[in-house]
DSSP file (Angstrom, degrees, kcal/mol; ACC not computed):
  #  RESIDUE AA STRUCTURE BP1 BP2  ACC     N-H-->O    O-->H-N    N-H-->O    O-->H-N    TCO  KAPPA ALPHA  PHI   PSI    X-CA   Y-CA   Z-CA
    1    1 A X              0   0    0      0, 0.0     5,-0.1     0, 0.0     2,-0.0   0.000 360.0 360.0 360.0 120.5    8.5  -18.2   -4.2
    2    2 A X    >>  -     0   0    0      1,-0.1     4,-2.5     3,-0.1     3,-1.2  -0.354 360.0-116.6 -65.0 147.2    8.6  -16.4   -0.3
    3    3 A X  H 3> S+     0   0    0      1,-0.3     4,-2.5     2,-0.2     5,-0.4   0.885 119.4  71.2 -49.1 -34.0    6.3  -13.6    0.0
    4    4 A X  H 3> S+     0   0    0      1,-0.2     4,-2.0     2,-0.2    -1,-0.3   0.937 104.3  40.1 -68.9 -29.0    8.9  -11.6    0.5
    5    5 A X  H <> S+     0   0    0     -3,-1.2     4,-5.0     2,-0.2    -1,-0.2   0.917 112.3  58.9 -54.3 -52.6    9.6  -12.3   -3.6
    6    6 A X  H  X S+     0   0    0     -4,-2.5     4,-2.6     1,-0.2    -2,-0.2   0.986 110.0  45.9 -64.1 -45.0    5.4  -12.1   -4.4
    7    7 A X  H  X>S+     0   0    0     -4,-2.5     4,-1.7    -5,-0.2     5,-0.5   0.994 110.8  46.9 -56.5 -64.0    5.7   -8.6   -2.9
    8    8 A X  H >X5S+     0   0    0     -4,-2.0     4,-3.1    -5,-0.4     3,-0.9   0.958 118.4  45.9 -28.1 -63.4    8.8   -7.5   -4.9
    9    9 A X  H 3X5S+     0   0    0     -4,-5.0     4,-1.3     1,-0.2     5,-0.3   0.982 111.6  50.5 -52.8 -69.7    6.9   -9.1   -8.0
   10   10 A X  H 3X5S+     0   0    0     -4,-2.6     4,-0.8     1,-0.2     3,-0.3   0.656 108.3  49.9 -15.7 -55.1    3.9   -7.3   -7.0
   11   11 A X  H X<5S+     0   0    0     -4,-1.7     3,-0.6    -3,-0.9     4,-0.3   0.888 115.5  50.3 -55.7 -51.3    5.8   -3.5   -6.5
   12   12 A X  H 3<<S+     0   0    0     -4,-3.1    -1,-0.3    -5,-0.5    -2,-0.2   0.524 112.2  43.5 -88.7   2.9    7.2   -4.3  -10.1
   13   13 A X  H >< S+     0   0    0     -4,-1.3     3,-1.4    -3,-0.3    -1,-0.4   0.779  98.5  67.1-124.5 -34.3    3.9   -5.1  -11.6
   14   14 A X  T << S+     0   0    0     -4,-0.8     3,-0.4    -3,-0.6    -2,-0.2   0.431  89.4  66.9 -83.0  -9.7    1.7   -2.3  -10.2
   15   15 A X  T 3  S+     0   0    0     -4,-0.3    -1,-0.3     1,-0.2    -3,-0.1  -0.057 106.8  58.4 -97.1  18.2    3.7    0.4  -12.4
   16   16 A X  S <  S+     0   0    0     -3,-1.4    -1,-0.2     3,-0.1    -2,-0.2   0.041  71.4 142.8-147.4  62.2    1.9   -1.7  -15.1
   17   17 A X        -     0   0    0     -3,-0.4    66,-0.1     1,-0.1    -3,-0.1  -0.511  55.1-122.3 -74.1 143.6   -1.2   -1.8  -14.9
   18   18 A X  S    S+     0   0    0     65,-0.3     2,-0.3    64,-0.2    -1,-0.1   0.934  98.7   2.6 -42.9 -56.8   -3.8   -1.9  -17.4
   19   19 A X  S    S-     0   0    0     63,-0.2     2,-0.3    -3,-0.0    -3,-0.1  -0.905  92.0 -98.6-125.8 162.9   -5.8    1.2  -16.4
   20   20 A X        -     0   0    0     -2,-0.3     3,-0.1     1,-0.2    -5,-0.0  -0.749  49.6-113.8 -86.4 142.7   -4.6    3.7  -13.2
   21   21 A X        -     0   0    0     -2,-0.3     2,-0.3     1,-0.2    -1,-0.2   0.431  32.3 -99.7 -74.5-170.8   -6.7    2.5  -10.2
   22   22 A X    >>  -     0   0    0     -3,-0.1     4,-2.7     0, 0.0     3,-0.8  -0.841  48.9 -93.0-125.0 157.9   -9.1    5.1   -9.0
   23   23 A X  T 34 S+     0   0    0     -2,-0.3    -2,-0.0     1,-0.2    -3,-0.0   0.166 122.0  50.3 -87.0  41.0   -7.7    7.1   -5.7
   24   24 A X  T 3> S+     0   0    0      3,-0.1     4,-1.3     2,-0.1    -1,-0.2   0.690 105.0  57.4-100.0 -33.3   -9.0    5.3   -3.1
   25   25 A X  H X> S+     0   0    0     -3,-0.8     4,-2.5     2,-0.3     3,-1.1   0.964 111.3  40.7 -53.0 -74.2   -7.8    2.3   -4.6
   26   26 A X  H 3X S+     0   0    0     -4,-2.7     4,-3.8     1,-0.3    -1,-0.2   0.867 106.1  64.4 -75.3 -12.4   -3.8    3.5   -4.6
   27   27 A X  H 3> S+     0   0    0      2,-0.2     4,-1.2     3,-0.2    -1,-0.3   0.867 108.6  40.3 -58.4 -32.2   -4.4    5.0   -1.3
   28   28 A X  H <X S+     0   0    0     -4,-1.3     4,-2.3    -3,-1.1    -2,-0.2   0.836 113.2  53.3 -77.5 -30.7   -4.9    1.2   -0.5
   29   29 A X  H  X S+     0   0    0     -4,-2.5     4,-1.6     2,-0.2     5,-0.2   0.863 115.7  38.2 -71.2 -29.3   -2.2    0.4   -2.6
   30   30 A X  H >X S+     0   0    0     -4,-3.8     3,-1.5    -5,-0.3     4,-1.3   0.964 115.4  53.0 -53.1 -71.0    0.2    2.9   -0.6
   31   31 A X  H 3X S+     0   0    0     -4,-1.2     4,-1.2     1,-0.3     3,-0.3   0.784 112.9  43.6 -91.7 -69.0   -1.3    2.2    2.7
   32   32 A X  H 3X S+     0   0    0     -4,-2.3     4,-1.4     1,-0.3    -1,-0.3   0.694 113.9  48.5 -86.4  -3.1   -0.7   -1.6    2.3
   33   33 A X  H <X S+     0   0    0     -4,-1.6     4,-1.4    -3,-1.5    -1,-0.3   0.812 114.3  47.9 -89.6 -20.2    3.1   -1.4    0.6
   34   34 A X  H  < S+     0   0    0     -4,-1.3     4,-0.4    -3,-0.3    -2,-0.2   0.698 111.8  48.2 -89.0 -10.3    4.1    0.9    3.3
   35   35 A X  H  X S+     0   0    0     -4,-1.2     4,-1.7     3,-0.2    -1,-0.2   0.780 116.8  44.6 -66.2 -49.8    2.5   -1.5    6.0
   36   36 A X  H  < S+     0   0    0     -4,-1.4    -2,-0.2     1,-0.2    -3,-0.1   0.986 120.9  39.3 -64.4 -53.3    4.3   -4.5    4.4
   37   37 A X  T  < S+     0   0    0     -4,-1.4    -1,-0.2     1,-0.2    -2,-0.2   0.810 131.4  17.8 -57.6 -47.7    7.7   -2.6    4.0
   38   38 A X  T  4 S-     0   0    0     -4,-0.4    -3,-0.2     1,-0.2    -1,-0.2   0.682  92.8-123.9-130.1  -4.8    7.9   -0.6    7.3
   39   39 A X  S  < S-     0   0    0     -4,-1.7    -1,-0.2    27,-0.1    -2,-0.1  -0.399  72.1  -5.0 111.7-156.2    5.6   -2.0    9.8
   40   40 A X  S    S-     0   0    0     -2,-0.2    21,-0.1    -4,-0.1    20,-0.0  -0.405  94.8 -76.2 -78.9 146.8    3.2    0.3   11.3
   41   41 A X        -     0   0    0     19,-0.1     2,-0.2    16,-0.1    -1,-0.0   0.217  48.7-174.0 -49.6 170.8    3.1    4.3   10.4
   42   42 A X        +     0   0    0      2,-0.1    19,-0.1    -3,-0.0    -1,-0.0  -0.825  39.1  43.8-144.8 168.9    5.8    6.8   12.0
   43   43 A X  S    S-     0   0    0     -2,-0.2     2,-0.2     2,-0.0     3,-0.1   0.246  88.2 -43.7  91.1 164.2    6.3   10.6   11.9
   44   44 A X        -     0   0    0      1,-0.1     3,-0.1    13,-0.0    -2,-0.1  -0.557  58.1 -92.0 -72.8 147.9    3.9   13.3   12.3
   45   45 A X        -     0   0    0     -2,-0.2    -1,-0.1     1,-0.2     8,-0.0  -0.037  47.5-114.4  17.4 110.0    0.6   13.9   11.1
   46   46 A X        -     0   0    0      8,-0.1    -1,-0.2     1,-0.1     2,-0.1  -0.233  36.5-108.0 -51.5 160.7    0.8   16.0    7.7
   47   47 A X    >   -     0   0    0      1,-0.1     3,-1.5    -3,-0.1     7,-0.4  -0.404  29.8-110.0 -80.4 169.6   -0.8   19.7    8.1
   48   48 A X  G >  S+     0   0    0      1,-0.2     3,-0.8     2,-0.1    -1,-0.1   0.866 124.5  68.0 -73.1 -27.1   -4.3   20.2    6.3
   49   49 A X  G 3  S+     0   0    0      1,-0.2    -1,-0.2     2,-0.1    -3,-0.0   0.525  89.9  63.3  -7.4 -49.8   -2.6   22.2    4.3
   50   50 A X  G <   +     0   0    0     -3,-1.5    -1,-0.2     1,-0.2     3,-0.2  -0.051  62.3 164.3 -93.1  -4.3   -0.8   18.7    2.9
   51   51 A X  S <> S+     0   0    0     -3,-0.8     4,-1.5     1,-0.2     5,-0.2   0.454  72.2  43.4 -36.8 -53.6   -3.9   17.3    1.7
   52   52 A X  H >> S+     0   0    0      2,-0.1     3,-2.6     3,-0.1     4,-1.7   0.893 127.3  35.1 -62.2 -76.5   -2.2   14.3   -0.7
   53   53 A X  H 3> S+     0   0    0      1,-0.3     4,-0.8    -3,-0.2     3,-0.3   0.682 116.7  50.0 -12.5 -92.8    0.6   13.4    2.5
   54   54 A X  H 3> S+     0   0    0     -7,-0.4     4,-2.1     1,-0.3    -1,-0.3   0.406 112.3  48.7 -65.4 -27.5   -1.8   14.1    5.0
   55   55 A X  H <X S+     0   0    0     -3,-2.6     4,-4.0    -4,-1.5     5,-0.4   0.955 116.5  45.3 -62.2 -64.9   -4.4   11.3    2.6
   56   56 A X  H  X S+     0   0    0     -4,-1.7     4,-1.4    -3,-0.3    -2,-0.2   0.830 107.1  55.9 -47.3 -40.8   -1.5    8.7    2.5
   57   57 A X  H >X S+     0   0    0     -4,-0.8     3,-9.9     1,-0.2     4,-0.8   0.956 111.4  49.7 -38.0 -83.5   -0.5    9.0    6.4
   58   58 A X  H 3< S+     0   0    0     -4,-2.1     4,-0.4     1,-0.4    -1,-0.2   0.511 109.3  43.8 -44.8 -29.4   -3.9    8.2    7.0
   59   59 A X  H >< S+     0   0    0     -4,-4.0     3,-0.7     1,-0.2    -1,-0.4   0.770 116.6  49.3 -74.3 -15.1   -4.5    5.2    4.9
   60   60 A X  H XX S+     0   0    0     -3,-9.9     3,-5.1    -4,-1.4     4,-0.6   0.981 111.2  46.1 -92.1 -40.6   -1.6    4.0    5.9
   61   61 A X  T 3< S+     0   0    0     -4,-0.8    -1,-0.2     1,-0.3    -2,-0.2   0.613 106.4  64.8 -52.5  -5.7   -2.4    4.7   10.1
   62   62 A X  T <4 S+     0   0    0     -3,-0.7    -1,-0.3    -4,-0.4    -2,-0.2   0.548  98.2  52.0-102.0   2.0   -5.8    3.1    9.3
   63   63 A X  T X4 S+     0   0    0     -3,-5.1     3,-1.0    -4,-0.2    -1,-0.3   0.684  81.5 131.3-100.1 -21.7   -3.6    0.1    8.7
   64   64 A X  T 3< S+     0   0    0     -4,-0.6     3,-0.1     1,-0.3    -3,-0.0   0.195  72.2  29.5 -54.7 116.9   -1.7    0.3   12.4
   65   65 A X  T 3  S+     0   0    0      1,-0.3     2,-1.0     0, 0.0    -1,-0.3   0.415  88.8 112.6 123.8 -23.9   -1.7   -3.1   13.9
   66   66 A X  S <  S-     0   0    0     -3,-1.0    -1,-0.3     1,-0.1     5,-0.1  -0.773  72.3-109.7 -96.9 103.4   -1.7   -5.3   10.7
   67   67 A X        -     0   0    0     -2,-1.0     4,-0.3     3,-0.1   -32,-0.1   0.076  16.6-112.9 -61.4-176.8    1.5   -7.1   10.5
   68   68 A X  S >> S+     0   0    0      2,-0.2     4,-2.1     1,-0.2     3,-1.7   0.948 118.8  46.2 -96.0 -56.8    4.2   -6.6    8.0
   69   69 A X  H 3> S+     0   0    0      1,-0.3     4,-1.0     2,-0.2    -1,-0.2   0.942 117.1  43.4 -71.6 -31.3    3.2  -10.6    6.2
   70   70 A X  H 3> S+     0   0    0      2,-0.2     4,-0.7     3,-0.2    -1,-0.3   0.597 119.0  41.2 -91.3  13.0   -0.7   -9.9    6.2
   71   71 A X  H <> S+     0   0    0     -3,-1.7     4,-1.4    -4,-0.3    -2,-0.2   0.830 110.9  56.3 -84.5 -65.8   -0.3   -6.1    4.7
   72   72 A X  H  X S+     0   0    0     -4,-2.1     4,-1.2     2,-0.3    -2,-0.2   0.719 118.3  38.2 -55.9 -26.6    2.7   -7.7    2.2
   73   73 A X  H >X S+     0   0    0     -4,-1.0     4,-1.7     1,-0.2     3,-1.1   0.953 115.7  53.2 -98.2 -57.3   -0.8  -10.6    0.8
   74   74 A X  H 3X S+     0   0    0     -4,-0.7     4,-1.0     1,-0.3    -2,-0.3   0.638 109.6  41.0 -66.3 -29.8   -3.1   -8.2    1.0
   75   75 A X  H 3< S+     0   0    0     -4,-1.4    -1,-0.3   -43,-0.2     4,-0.2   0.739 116.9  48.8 -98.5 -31.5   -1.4   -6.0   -1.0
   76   76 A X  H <X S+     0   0    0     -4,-1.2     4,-0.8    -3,-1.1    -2,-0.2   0.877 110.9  55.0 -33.4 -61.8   -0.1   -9.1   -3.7
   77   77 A X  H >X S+     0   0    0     -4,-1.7     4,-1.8     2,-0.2     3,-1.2   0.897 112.1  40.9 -66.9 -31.3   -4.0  -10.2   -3.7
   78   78 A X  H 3X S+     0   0    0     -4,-1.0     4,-0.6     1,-0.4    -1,-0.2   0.607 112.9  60.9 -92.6 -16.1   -5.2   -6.5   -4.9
   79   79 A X  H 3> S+     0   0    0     -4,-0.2     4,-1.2    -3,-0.2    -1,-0.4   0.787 106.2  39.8 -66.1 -40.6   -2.3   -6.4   -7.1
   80   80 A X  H << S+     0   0    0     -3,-1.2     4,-0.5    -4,-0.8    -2,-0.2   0.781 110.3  57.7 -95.0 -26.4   -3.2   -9.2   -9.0
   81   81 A X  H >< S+     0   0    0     -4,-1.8     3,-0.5     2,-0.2    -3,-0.2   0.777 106.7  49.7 -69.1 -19.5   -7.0   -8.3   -9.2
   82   82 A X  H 3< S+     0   0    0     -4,-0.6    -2,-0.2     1,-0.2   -63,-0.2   0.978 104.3  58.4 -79.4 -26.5   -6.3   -5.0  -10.8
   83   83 A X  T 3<        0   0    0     -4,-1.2   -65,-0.3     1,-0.2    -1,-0.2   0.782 360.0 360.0 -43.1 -28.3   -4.0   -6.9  -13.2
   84   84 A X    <         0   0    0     -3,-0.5    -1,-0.2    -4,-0.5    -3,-0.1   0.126 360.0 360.0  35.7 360.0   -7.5   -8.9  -14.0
């Protein structure tokens, strides 16, 4: 199976998780599907105002730099440990 497949699998398996992750956790899971998917962040900066946006930007900018194939395993392996 190509990674691009374990990620696919991955997406479709994280809408079933045993328990919901805690929200630092799906800030990492955001952060690292939007890294895999779209490469390193775009757009402006949410206002402060924006607090959930403004959270996600940031995990995902904290990713900037990480390519699109080690975001897309990182994001598989943490997928499969919340499965347990």
């Amino acid at each position: 199976m190509s990674l691009q497949e374990q990620f696919a699998q991955a997406q479709a398996e994280s809408k079933n998780l045993p328990e919901r992750p805690d929200n630092m956790t799906l800030l990492k899971i955001y952060a690292l599907y939007k890294q895999g998917s779209s490469g390193d962040v775009t757009g402006e900066r949410p206002g402060m105002t924006d607090f959930v946006n403004r959270a996600k930007y940031d995990a995902w900018a904290n990713l900037k730099g990480t390519s699109q194939e080690d975001a897309m395993q990182q994001y598989i392996d943490l997928i499969e440990e919340l499965k347990g």
